[in-house]
VOGUNU-833712 format. One record per residue (C-alpha): residue in one letter; residue number from 1; x, y, z. Coordinates in steps of 0.25 Angstrom, whole numbers, plus 5000, padded with zeros to 4 digits. Layout:
BEGIN
   residu   num     c1     c2     c3
        A   NUM      X      Y      Z
...
This chain:
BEGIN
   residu   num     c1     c2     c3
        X     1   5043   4981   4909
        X     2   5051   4980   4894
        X     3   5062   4971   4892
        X     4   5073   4980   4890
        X     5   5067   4985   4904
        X     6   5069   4972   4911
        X     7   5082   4971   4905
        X     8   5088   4984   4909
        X     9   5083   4982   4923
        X    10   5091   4969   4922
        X    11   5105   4976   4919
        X    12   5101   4988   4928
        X    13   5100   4978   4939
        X    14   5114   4972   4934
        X    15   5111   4960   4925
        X    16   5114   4960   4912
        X    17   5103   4955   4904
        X    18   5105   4950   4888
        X    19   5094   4944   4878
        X    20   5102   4930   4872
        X    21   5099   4917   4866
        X    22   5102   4904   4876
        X    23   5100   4891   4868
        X    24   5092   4896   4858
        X    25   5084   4905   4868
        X    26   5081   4921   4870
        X    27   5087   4922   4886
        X    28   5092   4933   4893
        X    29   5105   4933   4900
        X    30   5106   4939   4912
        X    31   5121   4943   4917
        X    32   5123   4948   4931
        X    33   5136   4948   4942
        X    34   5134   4935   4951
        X    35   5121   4936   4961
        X    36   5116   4923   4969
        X    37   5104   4931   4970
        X    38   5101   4934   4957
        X    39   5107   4920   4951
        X    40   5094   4915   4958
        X    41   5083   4925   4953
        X    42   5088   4925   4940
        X    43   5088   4908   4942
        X    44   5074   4909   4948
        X    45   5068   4918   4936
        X    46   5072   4907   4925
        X    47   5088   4911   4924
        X    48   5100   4901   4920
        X    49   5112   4903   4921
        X    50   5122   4899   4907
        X    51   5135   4897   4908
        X    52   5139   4899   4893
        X    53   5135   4915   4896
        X    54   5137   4914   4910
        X    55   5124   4921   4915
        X    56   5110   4918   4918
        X    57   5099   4920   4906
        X    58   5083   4919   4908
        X    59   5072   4918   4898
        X    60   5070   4929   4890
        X    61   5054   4931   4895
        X    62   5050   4945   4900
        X    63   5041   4941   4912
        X    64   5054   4932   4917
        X    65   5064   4943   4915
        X    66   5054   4952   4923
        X    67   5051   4943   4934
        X    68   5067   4941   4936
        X    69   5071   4955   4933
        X    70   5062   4958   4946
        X    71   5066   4947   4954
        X    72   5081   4953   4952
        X    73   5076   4968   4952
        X    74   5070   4963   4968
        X    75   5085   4957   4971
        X    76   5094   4970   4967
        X    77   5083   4980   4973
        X    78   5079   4985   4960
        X    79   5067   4993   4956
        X    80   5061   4988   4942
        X    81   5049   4995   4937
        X    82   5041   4994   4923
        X    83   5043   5005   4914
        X    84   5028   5007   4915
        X    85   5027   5006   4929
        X    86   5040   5018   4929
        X    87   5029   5028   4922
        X    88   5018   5026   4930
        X    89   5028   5028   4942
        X    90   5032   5041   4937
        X    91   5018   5045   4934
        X    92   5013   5043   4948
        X    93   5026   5051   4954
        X    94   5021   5060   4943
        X    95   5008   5063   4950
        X    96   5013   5063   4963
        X    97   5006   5049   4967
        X    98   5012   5044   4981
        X    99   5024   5033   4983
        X   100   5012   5024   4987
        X   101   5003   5025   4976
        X   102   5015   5025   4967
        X   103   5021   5012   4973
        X   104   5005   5004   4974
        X   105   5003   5008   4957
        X   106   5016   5005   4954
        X   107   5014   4990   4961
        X   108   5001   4988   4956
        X   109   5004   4993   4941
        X   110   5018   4982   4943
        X   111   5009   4973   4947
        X   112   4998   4975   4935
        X   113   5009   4975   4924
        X   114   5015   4960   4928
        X   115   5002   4955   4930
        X   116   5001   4958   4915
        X   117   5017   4955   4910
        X   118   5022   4954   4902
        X   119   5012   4961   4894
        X   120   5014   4978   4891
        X   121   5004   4986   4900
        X   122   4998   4993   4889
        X   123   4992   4979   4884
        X   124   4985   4976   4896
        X   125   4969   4978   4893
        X   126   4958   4984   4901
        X   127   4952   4972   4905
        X   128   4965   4963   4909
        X   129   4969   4975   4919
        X   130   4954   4974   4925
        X   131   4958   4959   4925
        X   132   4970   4962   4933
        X   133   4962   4970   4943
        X   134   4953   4958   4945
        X   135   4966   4949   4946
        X   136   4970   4959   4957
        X   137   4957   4957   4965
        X   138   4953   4940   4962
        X   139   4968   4936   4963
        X   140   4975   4947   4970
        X   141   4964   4948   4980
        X   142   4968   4964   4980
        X   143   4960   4972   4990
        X   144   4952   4984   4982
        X   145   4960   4994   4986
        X   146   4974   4989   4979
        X   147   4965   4985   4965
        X   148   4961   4998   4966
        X   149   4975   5003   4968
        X   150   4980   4993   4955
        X   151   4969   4999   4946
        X   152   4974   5014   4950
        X   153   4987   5009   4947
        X   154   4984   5004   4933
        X   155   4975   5014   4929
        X   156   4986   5025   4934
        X   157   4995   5015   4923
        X   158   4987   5016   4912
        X   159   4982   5030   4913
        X   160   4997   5036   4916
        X   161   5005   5027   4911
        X   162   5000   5020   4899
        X   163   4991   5033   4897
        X   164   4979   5022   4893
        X   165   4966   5029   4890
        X   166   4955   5028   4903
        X   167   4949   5015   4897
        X   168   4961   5008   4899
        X   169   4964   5010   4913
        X   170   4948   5012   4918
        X   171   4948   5000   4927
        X   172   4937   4997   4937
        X   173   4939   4999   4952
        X   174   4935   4988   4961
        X   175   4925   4993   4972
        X   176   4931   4995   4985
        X   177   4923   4988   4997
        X   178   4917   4999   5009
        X   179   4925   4992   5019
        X   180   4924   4998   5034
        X   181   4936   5004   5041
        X   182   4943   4995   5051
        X   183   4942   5004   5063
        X   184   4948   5002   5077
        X   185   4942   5007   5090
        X   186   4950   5015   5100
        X   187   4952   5003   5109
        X   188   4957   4997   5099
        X   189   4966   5006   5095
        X   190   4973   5007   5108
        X   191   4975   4992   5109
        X   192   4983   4994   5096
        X   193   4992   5005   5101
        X   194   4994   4999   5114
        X   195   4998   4983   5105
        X   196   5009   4992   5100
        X   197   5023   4990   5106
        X   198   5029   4999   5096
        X   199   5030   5016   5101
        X   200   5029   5015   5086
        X   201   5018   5008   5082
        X   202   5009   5015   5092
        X   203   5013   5028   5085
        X   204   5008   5025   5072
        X   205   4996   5018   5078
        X   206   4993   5031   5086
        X   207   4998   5038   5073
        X   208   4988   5031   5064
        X   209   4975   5032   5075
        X   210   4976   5047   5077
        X   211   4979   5052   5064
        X   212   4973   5044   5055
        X   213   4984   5042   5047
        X   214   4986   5031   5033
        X   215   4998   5022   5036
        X   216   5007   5030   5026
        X   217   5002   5043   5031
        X   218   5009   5038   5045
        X   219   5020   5032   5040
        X   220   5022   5044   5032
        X   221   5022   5055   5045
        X   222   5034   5062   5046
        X   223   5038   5068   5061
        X   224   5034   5082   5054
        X   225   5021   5078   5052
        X   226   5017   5078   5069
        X   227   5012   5092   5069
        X   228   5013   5093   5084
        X   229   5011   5108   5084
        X   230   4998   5107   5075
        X   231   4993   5093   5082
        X   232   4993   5089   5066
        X   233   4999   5076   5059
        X   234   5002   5079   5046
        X   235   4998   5068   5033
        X   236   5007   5072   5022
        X   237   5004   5065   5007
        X   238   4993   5055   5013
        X   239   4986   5047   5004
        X   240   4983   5056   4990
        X   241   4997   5065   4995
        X   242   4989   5074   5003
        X   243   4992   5080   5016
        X   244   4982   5082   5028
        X   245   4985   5083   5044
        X   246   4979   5077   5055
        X   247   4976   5079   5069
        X   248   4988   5076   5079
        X   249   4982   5069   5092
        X   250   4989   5075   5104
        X   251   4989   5058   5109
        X   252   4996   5055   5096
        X   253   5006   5067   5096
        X   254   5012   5061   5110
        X   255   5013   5047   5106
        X   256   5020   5051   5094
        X   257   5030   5058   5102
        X   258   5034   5047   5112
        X   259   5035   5039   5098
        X   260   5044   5051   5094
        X   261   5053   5052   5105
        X   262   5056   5036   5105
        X   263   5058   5034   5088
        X   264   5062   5046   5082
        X   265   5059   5045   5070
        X   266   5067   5055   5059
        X   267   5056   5058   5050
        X   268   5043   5047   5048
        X   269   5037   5047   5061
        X   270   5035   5033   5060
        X   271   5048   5027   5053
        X   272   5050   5013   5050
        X   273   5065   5007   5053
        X   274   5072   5014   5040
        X   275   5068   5028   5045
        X   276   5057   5030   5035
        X   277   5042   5027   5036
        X   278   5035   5016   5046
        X   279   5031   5006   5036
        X   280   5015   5007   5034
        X   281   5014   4990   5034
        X   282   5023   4989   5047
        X   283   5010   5000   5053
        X   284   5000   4988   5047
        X   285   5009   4978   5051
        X   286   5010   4982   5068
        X   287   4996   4987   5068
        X   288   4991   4973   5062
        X   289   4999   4967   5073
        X   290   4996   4975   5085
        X   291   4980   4973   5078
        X   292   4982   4959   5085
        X   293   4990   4962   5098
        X   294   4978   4969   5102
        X   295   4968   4961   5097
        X   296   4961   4969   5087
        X   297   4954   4962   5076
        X   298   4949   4973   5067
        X   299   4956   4974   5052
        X   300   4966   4986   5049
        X   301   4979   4993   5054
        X   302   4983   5006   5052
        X   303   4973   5012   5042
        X   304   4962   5006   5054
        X   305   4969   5017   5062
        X   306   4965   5027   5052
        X   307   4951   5022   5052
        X   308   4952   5021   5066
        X   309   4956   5038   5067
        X   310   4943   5041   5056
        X   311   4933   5032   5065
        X   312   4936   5036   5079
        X   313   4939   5051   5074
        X   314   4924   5050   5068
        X   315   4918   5043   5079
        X   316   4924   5056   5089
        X   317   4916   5064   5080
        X   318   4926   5071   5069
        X   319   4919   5076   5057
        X   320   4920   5066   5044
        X   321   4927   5077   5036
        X   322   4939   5079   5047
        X   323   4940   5064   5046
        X   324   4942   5065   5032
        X   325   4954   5075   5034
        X   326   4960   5068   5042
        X   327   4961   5054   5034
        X   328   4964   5061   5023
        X   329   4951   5056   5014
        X   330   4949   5062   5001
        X   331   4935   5057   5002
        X   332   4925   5057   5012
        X   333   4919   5045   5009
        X   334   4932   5038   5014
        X   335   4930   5045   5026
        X   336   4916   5041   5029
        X   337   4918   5028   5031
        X   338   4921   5030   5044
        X   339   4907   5033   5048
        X   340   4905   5018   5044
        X   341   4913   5013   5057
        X   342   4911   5025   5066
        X   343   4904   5020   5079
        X   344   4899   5036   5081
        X   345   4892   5033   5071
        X   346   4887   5018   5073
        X   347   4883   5024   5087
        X   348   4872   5030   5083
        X   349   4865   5021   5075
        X   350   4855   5009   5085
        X   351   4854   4998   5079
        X   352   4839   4992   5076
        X   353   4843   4980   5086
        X   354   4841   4987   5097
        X   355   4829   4990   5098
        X   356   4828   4975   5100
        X   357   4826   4970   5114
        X   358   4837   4958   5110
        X   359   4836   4951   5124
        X   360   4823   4948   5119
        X   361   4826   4944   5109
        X   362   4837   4934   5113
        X   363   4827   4929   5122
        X   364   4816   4927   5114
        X   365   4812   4912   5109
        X   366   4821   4906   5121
Protein backbone atom coordinates (compact mmCIF):
# COMPACT_ATOMS: atom_id res chain seq x y z
CA UNK A 1 0.00 0.00 0.00
CA UNK A 2 1.42 3.56 -1.25
CA UNK A 3 1.37 6.34 1.06
CA UNK A 4 -0.89 8.56 -0.95
CA UNK A 5 -3.09 5.37 -0.63
CA UNK A 6 -3.00 5.09 3.08
CA UNK A 7 -3.79 8.71 3.41
CA UNK A 8 -6.93 8.80 1.09
CA UNK A 9 -8.20 5.96 2.96
CA UNK A 10 -7.65 7.99 6.00
CA UNK A 11 -9.97 11.08 4.64
CA UNK A 12 -12.45 8.58 3.02
CA UNK A 13 -12.88 7.21 6.45
CA UNK A 14 -13.41 11.01 7.64
CA UNK A 15 -9.96 11.97 9.24
CA UNK A 16 -8.17 14.55 7.74
CA UNK A 17 -4.66 13.67 7.45
CA UNK A 18 -1.60 16.40 6.74
CA UNK A 19 2.30 15.98 6.59
CA UNK A 20 3.69 18.93 9.26
CA UNK A 21 6.86 19.75 11.32
CA UNK A 22 6.18 19.37 15.27
CA UNK A 23 9.20 20.47 17.19
CA UNK A 24 11.64 20.13 14.54
CA UNK A 25 9.99 16.80 13.45
CA UNK A 26 8.27 15.17 10.22
CA UNK A 27 4.54 14.11 11.91
CA UNK A 28 1.31 13.67 10.49
CA UNK A 29 -1.73 15.34 11.88
CA UNK A 30 -4.81 13.69 12.00
CA UNK A 31 -8.05 15.72 12.32
CA UNK A 32 -11.27 14.02 12.85
CA UNK A 33 -15.04 15.18 14.80
CA UNK A 34 -14.72 13.91 18.52
CA UNK A 35 -14.62 9.91 18.94
CA UNK A 36 -13.77 8.12 22.37
CA UNK A 37 -13.13 5.31 20.35
CA UNK A 38 -10.99 6.41 17.97
CA UNK A 39 -9.13 8.93 20.59
CA UNK A 40 -8.13 5.59 22.03
CA UNK A 41 -6.79 3.71 18.78
CA UNK A 42 -5.05 6.50 17.64
CA UNK A 43 -3.46 6.97 21.48
CA UNK A 44 -2.72 3.27 21.35
CA UNK A 45 -0.86 3.35 17.88
CA UNK A 46 1.74 6.11 19.13
CA UNK A 47 -0.72 9.41 18.83
CA UNK A 48 -0.67 12.59 21.07
CA UNK A 49 -2.83 14.86 21.15
CA UNK A 50 -1.43 19.12 21.01
CA UNK A 51 -3.20 21.63 22.04
CA UNK A 52 -1.39 24.55 20.03
CA UNK A 53 -3.09 22.67 16.57
CA UNK A 54 -5.75 21.15 18.45
CA UNK A 55 -5.60 17.49 17.08
CA UNK A 56 -3.89 14.44 17.45
CA UNK A 57 -0.40 13.82 15.33
CA UNK A 58 1.58 10.45 14.87
CA UNK A 59 4.96 9.65 13.75
CA UNK A 60 5.36 10.03 10.21
CA UNK A 61 6.47 5.93 9.70
CA UNK A 62 4.62 3.89 6.94
CA UNK A 63 4.44 0.52 9.00
CA UNK A 64 2.71 2.67 11.91
CA UNK A 65 0.36 4.63 9.69
CA UNK A 66 -0.70 1.20 8.28
CA UNK A 67 -1.00 -0.62 11.36
CA UNK A 68 -3.25 2.31 12.79
CA UNK A 69 -5.18 3.02 9.44
CA UNK A 70 -6.22 -0.79 9.94
CA UNK A 71 -6.99 -0.72 13.36
CA UNK A 72 -9.54 2.45 12.48
CA UNK A 73 -10.62 0.84 9.02
CA UNK A 74 -11.95 -2.44 11.74
CA UNK A 75 -13.79 0.35 14.11
CA UNK A 76 -15.85 2.25 11.01
CA UNK A 77 -16.52 -1.14 9.15
CA UNK A 78 -14.33 -0.24 6.33
CA UNK A 79 -12.85 -2.49 3.78
CA UNK A 80 -9.08 -1.41 2.96
CA UNK A 81 -7.34 -3.35 0.24
CA UNK A 82 -3.76 -3.00 -1.24
CA UNK A 83 -3.75 -1.85 -4.81
CA UNK A 84 -2.13 -5.00 -5.60
CA UNK A 85 -4.19 -7.23 -3.86
CA UNK A 86 -7.19 -5.00 -5.95
CA UNK A 87 -5.79 -6.46 -9.42
CA UNK A 88 -5.46 -9.97 -8.56
CA UNK A 89 -9.04 -9.66 -7.26
CA UNK A 90 -10.15 -8.68 -10.36
CA UNK A 91 -8.23 -11.12 -12.24
CA UNK A 92 -9.59 -14.09 -10.37
CA UNK A 93 -13.32 -12.58 -10.83
CA UNK A 94 -12.12 -12.40 -14.32
CA UNK A 95 -11.64 -16.00 -14.71
CA UNK A 96 -14.51 -16.88 -12.97
CA UNK A 97 -12.71 -18.47 -9.73
CA UNK A 98 -15.40 -19.08 -6.85
CA UNK A 99 -16.02 -16.37 -3.79
CA UNK A 100 -14.01 -19.22 -1.72
CA UNK A 101 -10.84 -19.46 -3.65
CA UNK A 102 -11.15 -15.70 -4.07
CA UNK A 103 -11.57 -14.93 -0.31
CA UNK A 104 -8.45 -17.88 0.75
CA UNK A 105 -5.81 -16.07 -1.93
CA UNK A 106 -6.63 -13.00 -1.27
CA UNK A 107 -5.95 -13.69 2.73
CA UNK A 108 -2.95 -15.66 1.96
CA UNK A 109 -1.50 -13.11 -0.62
CA UNK A 110 -2.36 -10.11 2.45
CA UNK A 111 -0.86 -12.14 4.77
CA UNK A 112 2.49 -12.73 2.43
CA UNK A 113 2.86 -9.07 1.53
CA UNK A 114 3.04 -7.79 5.49
CA UNK A 115 5.21 -10.51 6.26
CA UNK A 116 7.50 -8.67 3.90
CA UNK A 117 6.57 -4.59 4.72
CA UNK A 118 7.25 -2.39 4.09
CA UNK A 119 9.09 -3.53 1.42
CA UNK A 120 7.44 -3.43 -2.59
CA UNK A 121 6.38 -6.89 -3.68
CA UNK A 122 8.15 -6.89 -6.81
CA UNK A 123 11.61 -6.86 -4.59
CA UNK A 124 10.95 -9.87 -2.92
CA UNK A 125 13.46 -12.61 -4.30
CA UNK A 126 12.88 -16.43 -5.14
CA UNK A 127 14.53 -17.53 -2.29
CA UNK A 128 12.96 -15.34 0.64
CA UNK A 129 9.40 -16.36 -0.79
CA UNK A 130 10.66 -20.10 -0.31
CA UNK A 131 11.85 -18.92 3.15
CA UNK A 132 8.35 -17.61 3.74
CA UNK A 133 6.94 -20.97 2.90
CA UNK A 134 9.18 -22.76 5.33
CA UNK A 135 8.28 -19.88 7.92
CA UNK A 136 4.57 -21.00 7.28
CA UNK A 137 5.43 -24.74 8.17
CA UNK A 138 8.28 -24.40 11.31
CA UNK A 139 6.50 -21.33 12.91
CA UNK A 140 3.00 -21.31 11.51
CA UNK A 141 2.76 -25.07 12.08
CA UNK A 142 0.39 -24.82 8.68
CA UNK A 143 -1.06 -28.12 7.69
CA UNK A 144 -0.08 -29.06 3.85
CA UNK A 145 -3.05 -28.43 2.52
CA UNK A 146 -3.02 -24.40 3.46
CA UNK A 147 1.06 -24.08 2.22
CA UNK A 148 -0.19 -25.64 -0.63
CA UNK A 149 -3.02 -23.01 -0.91
CA UNK A 150 -0.40 -20.03 -0.09
CA UNK A 151 1.88 -21.08 -2.84
CA UNK A 152 -1.19 -21.19 -5.41
CA UNK A 153 -1.88 -17.86 -3.99
CA UNK A 154 1.48 -16.25 -4.77
CA UNK A 155 2.21 -17.98 -7.83
CA UNK A 156 -1.35 -16.73 -9.16
CA UNK A 157 0.40 -13.09 -7.96
CA UNK A 158 3.32 -13.19 -9.63
CA UNK A 159 2.18 -14.79 -12.93
CA UNK A 160 -1.18 -12.41 -13.16
CA UNK A 161 -0.44 -9.80 -11.42
CA UNK A 162 3.23 -8.85 -11.51
CA UNK A 163 3.34 -10.74 -14.88
CA UNK A 164 6.84 -12.32 -13.47
CA UNK A 165 8.50 -14.94 -15.78
CA UNK A 166 7.81 -18.77 -14.68
CA UNK A 167 11.28 -18.82 -12.74
CA UNK A 168 10.17 -16.43 -10.37
CA UNK A 169 7.05 -17.82 -9.21
CA UNK A 170 8.21 -21.85 -9.58
CA UNK A 171 8.07 -22.72 -6.01
CA UNK A 172 8.26 -26.17 -4.54
CA UNK A 173 5.18 -27.94 -3.27
CA UNK A 174 5.55 -29.69 -0.05
CA UNK A 175 4.59 -33.38 -0.21
CA UNK A 176 1.11 -34.13 1.03
CA UNK A 177 1.11 -37.23 3.73
CA UNK A 178 -1.34 -40.44 2.27
CA UNK A 179 -3.46 -40.12 5.24
CA UNK A 180 -6.37 -42.64 5.70
CA UNK A 181 -10.08 -41.36 5.71
CA UNK A 182 -11.81 -41.06 9.06
CA UNK A 183 -14.73 -43.46 8.51
CA UNK A 184 -17.77 -44.08 10.84
CA UNK A 185 -19.63 -47.38 11.05
CA UNK A 186 -23.41 -47.45 10.59
CA UNK A 187 -23.86 -47.84 14.44
CA UNK A 188 -22.09 -45.19 14.85
CA UNK A 189 -23.65 -43.18 12.64
CA UNK A 190 -26.97 -43.63 14.35
CA UNK A 191 -25.90 -42.88 17.67
CA UNK A 192 -24.82 -39.45 16.09
CA UNK A 193 -28.26 -38.76 14.62
CA UNK A 194 -30.10 -39.93 17.52
CA UNK A 195 -27.27 -37.40 20.12
CA UNK A 196 -28.89 -34.68 18.12
CA UNK A 197 -31.75 -32.73 19.85
CA UNK A 198 -32.03 -30.24 16.95
CA UNK A 199 -34.84 -31.45 13.84
CA UNK A 200 -32.20 -29.44 12.20
CA UNK A 201 -29.15 -30.82 13.04
CA UNK A 202 -30.35 -34.33 12.26
CA UNK A 203 -31.37 -33.06 8.68
CA UNK A 204 -28.05 -32.12 7.79
CA UNK A 205 -26.52 -35.06 9.50
CA UNK A 206 -28.85 -37.34 7.24
CA UNK A 207 -28.16 -34.85 4.47
CA UNK A 208 -24.41 -35.29 4.50
CA UNK A 209 -24.65 -39.52 5.06
CA UNK A 210 -26.91 -40.10 2.20
CA UNK A 211 -25.71 -37.79 -0.39
CA UNK A 212 -22.30 -37.54 0.08
CA UNK A 213 -22.31 -34.10 0.22
CA UNK A 214 -19.01 -31.29 0.94
CA UNK A 215 -19.99 -28.92 3.64
CA UNK A 216 -20.52 -25.94 1.16
CA UNK A 217 -22.38 -28.22 -1.28
CA UNK A 218 -24.97 -28.53 1.70
CA UNK A 219 -25.06 -25.46 3.06
CA UNK A 220 -25.33 -24.24 -0.62
CA UNK A 221 -28.69 -26.54 -1.42
CA UNK A 222 -31.47 -24.41 -2.28
CA UNK A 223 -35.35 -25.95 -1.86
CA UNK A 224 -35.19 -26.51 -5.78
CA UNK A 225 -32.57 -28.61 -5.59
CA UNK A 226 -34.85 -31.84 -3.99
CA UNK A 227 -35.77 -33.33 -7.10
CA UNK A 228 -38.53 -35.43 -5.55
CA UNK A 229 -40.13 -36.39 -8.89
CA UNK A 230 -36.72 -37.59 -10.20
CA UNK A 231 -35.49 -39.02 -6.74
CA UNK A 232 -32.29 -36.77 -7.57
CA UNK A 233 -30.41 -33.88 -5.44
CA UNK A 234 -29.01 -31.57 -7.29
CA UNK A 235 -24.95 -30.11 -6.56
CA UNK A 236 -24.86 -26.87 -8.26
CA UNK A 237 -21.00 -25.14 -8.65
CA UNK A 238 -19.34 -27.70 -6.43
CA UNK A 239 -15.82 -27.72 -5.94
CA UNK A 240 -13.93 -26.64 -9.59
CA UNK A 241 -18.03 -24.99 -10.48
CA UNK A 242 -19.38 -27.92 -11.78
CA UNK A 243 -22.69 -29.33 -11.50
CA UNK A 244 -23.46 -33.12 -10.80
CA UNK A 245 -26.54 -34.94 -9.18
CA UNK A 246 -27.00 -37.58 -6.73
CA UNK A 247 -29.18 -40.21 -5.82
CA UNK A 248 -32.26 -38.93 -3.48
CA UNK A 249 -32.86 -41.74 -0.79
CA UNK A 250 -36.55 -42.30 -0.29
CA UNK A 251 -35.45 -42.43 3.79
CA UNK A 252 -33.89 -39.06 3.49
CA UNK A 253 -36.72 -37.55 1.18
CA UNK A 254 -39.05 -38.03 4.35
CA UNK A 255 -37.10 -36.80 6.99
CA UNK A 256 -36.53 -33.73 4.98
CA UNK A 257 -40.03 -33.20 4.80
CA UNK A 258 -41.00 -33.33 8.46
CA UNK A 259 -37.75 -30.94 8.60
CA UNK A 260 -39.80 -28.89 6.05
CA UNK A 261 -43.00 -28.75 7.48
CA UNK A 262 -41.57 -27.59 11.04
CA UNK A 263 -38.75 -24.64 9.41
CA UNK A 264 -39.83 -23.56 6.36
CA UNK A 265 -37.13 -22.15 5.16
CA UNK A 266 -37.58 -19.57 2.01
CA UNK A 267 -34.79 -20.56 -0.26
CA UNK A 268 -31.39 -22.35 1.46
CA UNK A 269 -32.72 -25.53 2.63
CA UNK A 270 -30.69 -25.29 5.53
CA UNK A 271 -30.72 -21.50 6.68
CA UNK A 272 -28.73 -19.90 9.45
CA UNK A 273 -30.74 -17.31 11.73
CA UNK A 274 -30.32 -14.12 8.89
CA UNK A 275 -32.22 -16.35 6.24
CA UNK A 276 -29.20 -17.08 4.40
CA UNK A 277 -26.91 -20.33 4.37
CA UNK A 278 -26.31 -22.52 7.78
CA UNK A 279 -22.86 -21.70 8.65
CA UNK A 280 -20.35 -24.72 7.45
CA UNK A 281 -18.39 -24.13 11.18
CA UNK A 282 -21.64 -24.16 13.35
CA UNK A 283 -22.13 -28.05 11.10
CA UNK A 284 -18.40 -28.89 12.46
CA UNK A 285 -19.01 -27.29 15.55
CA UNK A 286 -22.70 -29.59 16.64
CA UNK A 287 -21.04 -32.60 15.01
CA UNK A 288 -17.80 -32.26 17.13
CA UNK A 289 -20.15 -32.06 20.05
CA UNK A 290 -22.55 -34.55 19.51
CA UNK A 291 -19.05 -36.72 18.66
CA UNK A 292 -18.77 -36.78 22.46
CA UNK A 293 -22.42 -37.21 23.65
CA UNK A 294 -22.32 -40.33 22.15
CA UNK A 295 -19.11 -41.52 22.94
CA UNK A 296 -17.33 -41.60 19.62
CA UNK A 297 -13.84 -41.23 19.67
CA UNK A 298 -12.59 -41.37 16.00
CA UNK A 299 -11.23 -37.86 14.20
CA UNK A 300 -13.51 -35.95 11.72
CA UNK A 301 -17.01 -34.10 11.41
CA UNK A 302 -18.92 -33.57 8.62
CA UNK A 303 -16.42 -34.53 5.59
CA UNK A 304 -16.15 -38.07 7.77
CA UNK A 305 -19.77 -38.34 6.64
CA UNK A 306 -18.62 -38.09 3.19
CA UNK A 307 -16.05 -40.71 3.51
CA UNK A 308 -18.60 -42.56 5.48
CA UNK A 309 -21.15 -42.32 2.11
CA UNK A 310 -18.05 -43.55 -0.28
CA UNK A 311 -16.97 -46.64 2.14
CA UNK A 312 -20.21 -48.05 2.93
CA UNK A 313 -21.57 -47.45 -0.63
CA UNK A 314 -18.24 -49.36 -1.71
CA UNK A 315 -18.62 -52.06 0.78
CA UNK A 316 -22.63 -52.60 -0.68
CA UNK A 317 -20.79 -53.26 -3.83
CA UNK A 318 -21.22 -49.87 -6.12
CA UNK A 319 -18.81 -49.90 -8.96
CA UNK A 320 -15.65 -47.53 -8.18
CA UNK A 321 -16.48 -45.36 -11.07
CA UNK A 322 -20.21 -44.50 -9.98
CA UNK A 323 -18.54 -43.56 -6.72
CA UNK A 324 -16.39 -41.16 -8.40
CA UNK A 325 -19.49 -39.48 -9.86
CA UNK A 326 -21.15 -39.27 -7.20
CA UNK A 327 -18.23 -37.37 -4.99
CA UNK A 328 -17.56 -35.29 -7.74
CA UNK A 329 -13.70 -36.51 -8.04
CA UNK A 330 -11.89 -35.42 -11.03
CA UNK A 331 -9.44 -38.11 -10.53
CA UNK A 332 -9.79 -41.55 -9.74
CA UNK A 333 -6.99 -41.88 -7.57
CA UNK A 334 -8.86 -39.71 -4.95
CA UNK A 335 -11.49 -41.97 -5.13
CA UNK A 336 -9.40 -45.20 -4.59
CA UNK A 337 -8.57 -44.45 -1.41
CA UNK A 338 -11.46 -45.92 -0.12
CA UNK A 339 -10.54 -49.42 -1.12
CA UNK A 340 -7.69 -48.67 1.70
CA UNK A 341 -10.52 -48.61 4.65
CA UNK A 342 -13.27 -50.82 2.93
CA UNK A 343 -13.91 -53.82 5.28
CA UNK A 344 -15.51 -55.77 1.72
CA UNK A 345 -12.36 -55.63 1.04
CA UNK A 346 -10.13 -56.43 4.28
CA UNK A 347 -12.59 -59.48 4.49
CA UNK A 348 -11.21 -61.23 2.26
CA UNK A 349 -7.79 -61.27 2.92
CA UNK A 350 -6.62 -64.27 6.27
CA UNK A 351 -4.10 -63.14 8.04
CA UNK A 352 -0.97 -65.51 8.37
CA UNK A 353 -1.78 -65.84 12.40
CA UNK A 354 -4.24 -67.89 11.83
CA UNK A 355 -2.92 -70.69 10.76
CA UNK A 356 -1.48 -70.77 14.31
CA UNK A 357 -3.03 -72.82 16.93
CA UNK A 358 -2.47 -69.56 19.50
CA UNK A 359 -3.87 -71.53 22.57
CA UNK A 360 -0.98 -73.39 22.21
CA UNK A 361 1.02 -71.14 22.06
CA UNK A 362 -0.11 -69.07 25.18
CA UNK A 363 0.18 -72.19 26.91
CA UNK A 364 3.48 -73.37 26.07
CA UNK A 365 6.55 -72.94 28.47
CA UNK A 366 4.01 -72.61 31.58
Amino acid sequence: MTGKEILDYFTAMGIQPSTIILNGQEVVQLKFEFDKELNKIVRRHGGTWNKSITSWYVPRSKPLLTKLLKSIACLREYDIERSEIKLMIRQLELKNYSRNTIRNYKDASSRFLDHFYPRECASISKEETENYILFLDKEKNLSESMRHMAINAIKFFYEKVLNCPKEVYNLERPKKPSKIPAVFSENEIARLVSSLPNLKHKAIVLTAYATGLRSSEITGLKIGDIDSERMVVKVRSGKGKKDRIVMLSPVLLAALRIYYLQYRPKEYLFEGQGGGPYSKRSINNFISEAKEKSGIKKDGSTHALRHSFATHLLEAGTNLRLIQELLGHADIKTTLRYTHVSLKHLATIQSPLDKLDVSKLLNSGK
